[in-house]
Phi, psi and omega in degrees: 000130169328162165286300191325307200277339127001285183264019157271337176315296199291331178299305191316307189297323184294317119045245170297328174312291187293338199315318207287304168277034170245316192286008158270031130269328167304306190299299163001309197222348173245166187262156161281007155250018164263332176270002179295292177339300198277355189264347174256346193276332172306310172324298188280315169246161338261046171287293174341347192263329173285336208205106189323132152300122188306165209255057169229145191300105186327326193294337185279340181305303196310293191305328175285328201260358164288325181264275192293341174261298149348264161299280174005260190286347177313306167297310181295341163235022147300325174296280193326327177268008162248012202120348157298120173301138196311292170329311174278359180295313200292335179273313167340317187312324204264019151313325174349301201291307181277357169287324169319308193289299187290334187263004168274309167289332167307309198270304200264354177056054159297149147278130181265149180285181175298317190309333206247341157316282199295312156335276200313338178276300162359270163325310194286334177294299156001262168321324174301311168316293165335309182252038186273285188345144175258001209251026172052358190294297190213119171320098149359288180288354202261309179291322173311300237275295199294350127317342157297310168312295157334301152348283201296331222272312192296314147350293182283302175320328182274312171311321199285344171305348192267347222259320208055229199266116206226169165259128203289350215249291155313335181282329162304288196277346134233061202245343152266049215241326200282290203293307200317323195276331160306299190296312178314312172244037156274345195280329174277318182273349182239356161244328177088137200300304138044256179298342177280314154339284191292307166254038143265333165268003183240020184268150185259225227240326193293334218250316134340300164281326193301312176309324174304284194297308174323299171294316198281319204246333195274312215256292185300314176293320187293313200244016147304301199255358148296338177281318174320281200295348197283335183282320199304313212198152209300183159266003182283321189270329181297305195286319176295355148328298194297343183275342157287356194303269211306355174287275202333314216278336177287312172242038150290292187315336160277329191284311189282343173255334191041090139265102175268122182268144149316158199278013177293286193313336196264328191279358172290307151339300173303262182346280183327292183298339177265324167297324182298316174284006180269293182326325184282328192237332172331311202281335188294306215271348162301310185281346193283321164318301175274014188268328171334278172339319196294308180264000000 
């Protein structure tokens, strides 16, 4: 891969990374499903006005922007406002990749692999770790609730395999045409017209950028040059990128937050990261094994 495309790689991750700790500086001063609201509504207008509707059927929009935009973040930041610390939401998030796997095997009848078997057992000790502690750093429901995120994301990853070859950048924008009026009266019926009142007439400057960013830098810069390196280069190679997201998300969230993990929580942190590289690289070095083997 070019150096140029090297360092779009590195915007994206950096990106996505710092992501977790704007949307806890967002959480600050907005409830999460009014900022869920106001962060697609950013998304969607008055990029929609500008940028051709990807060549799909209203039912596949829906269905993408209910999952991966939707769910997704309704539960993540709903987690995150209940106590997940940011660094560890990004890594937790990426359970993704086995809701994917299992639910590719459920709906599409994919077979899994051994590698990706062991990862995910990997992983899930991991997560036991995390979520051992008594010790209140993260809050049980708060671990459910960003694995339910994880959930929706993989879920939307299987609908969008139905899509074949889409431009990823219309389909973010106007698959965020979906969530606001849903995230709106959930901001209604679970927060109250009251507090939605209220910070809305009281947001401040801080709660602000963070919607700028989110929508601007997270979502439309992030998911431009991630579609961009996906024309450039295969997905074997583009996708294993995304497993630095939760490095960039640990240690933003230390340097900017002083989010510190216990040592349970960090080797738990480890395990979760070694299952996601047994799943990415694991089939490659299986098969380089038996070619080995072979001759």
């Amino acid at each position: 891969m070019p150096v140029k495309d090297l360092l779009i790689a590195l915007v994206v991750i950096i990106a996505w990374g710092v992501n977790f700790v704007v949307i806890k500086v967002g959480l600050d001063g907005l409830p999460p499903m009014l900022l869920g609201a106001l962060r697609f509504l950013l998304v969607a207008f008055p990029a929609v006005l500008f940028i051709k509707r990807p060549k799909l059927p209203w039912r596949w929009l829906i269905a993408y922007g209910a999952t991966i935009s939707l769910g997704q973040f309704a539960f993540l930041f709903q987690a995150m406002y209940s106590g997940m610390p940011p660094g560890l939401a990004s890594l937790v998030l990426q359970s993704q990749a086995f809701f994917t796997l299992g639910f590719a095997a459920l709906f599409l009848g994919e077979r899994l692999r051994p590698a990706s078997v062991l990862g995910l057992l990997v992983a899930a000790g991991g997560l036991a770790l995390i979520g051992s502690e008594d010790s209140g750093h993260v809050p049980l429901v708060a671990l459910l609730l960003t694995l339910c995120a994880g959930a929706m994301w993989g879920m939307g990853n299987i609908i969008t395999r139905r899509f074949g070859s889409v431009d990823l950048v219309a389909l973010v924008i106007w698959g965020g045409l979906i969530p606001p009026l849903p995230f709106l009266a959930l901001s209604w019926w679970l927060e109250g017209p009251e507090r939605m009142g209220h910070a809305l007439t009281n947001i401040g400057m801080s709660s602000v950028l963070a919607l700028l960013y989110l929508a601007l830098v997270a979502t439309m810069l992030g998911y431009s040059l991630w579609s961009t390196l996906l024309s450039r280069h295969p997905a074997g190679k583009v996708a294993p990128f995304s497993l630095l997201v939760p490095v960039i998300g640990l240690s933003s969230s230390a340097w900017l937050l002083g989010e510190r993990l216990s040592s349970v929580q960090g080797w738990g942190a480890l395990l979760v990261m070694a299952g996601l590289l047994i799943n990415v690289f694991g089939p490659r070095v299986v098969q380089r094994l038996r070619a080995v083997h072979a001759q």
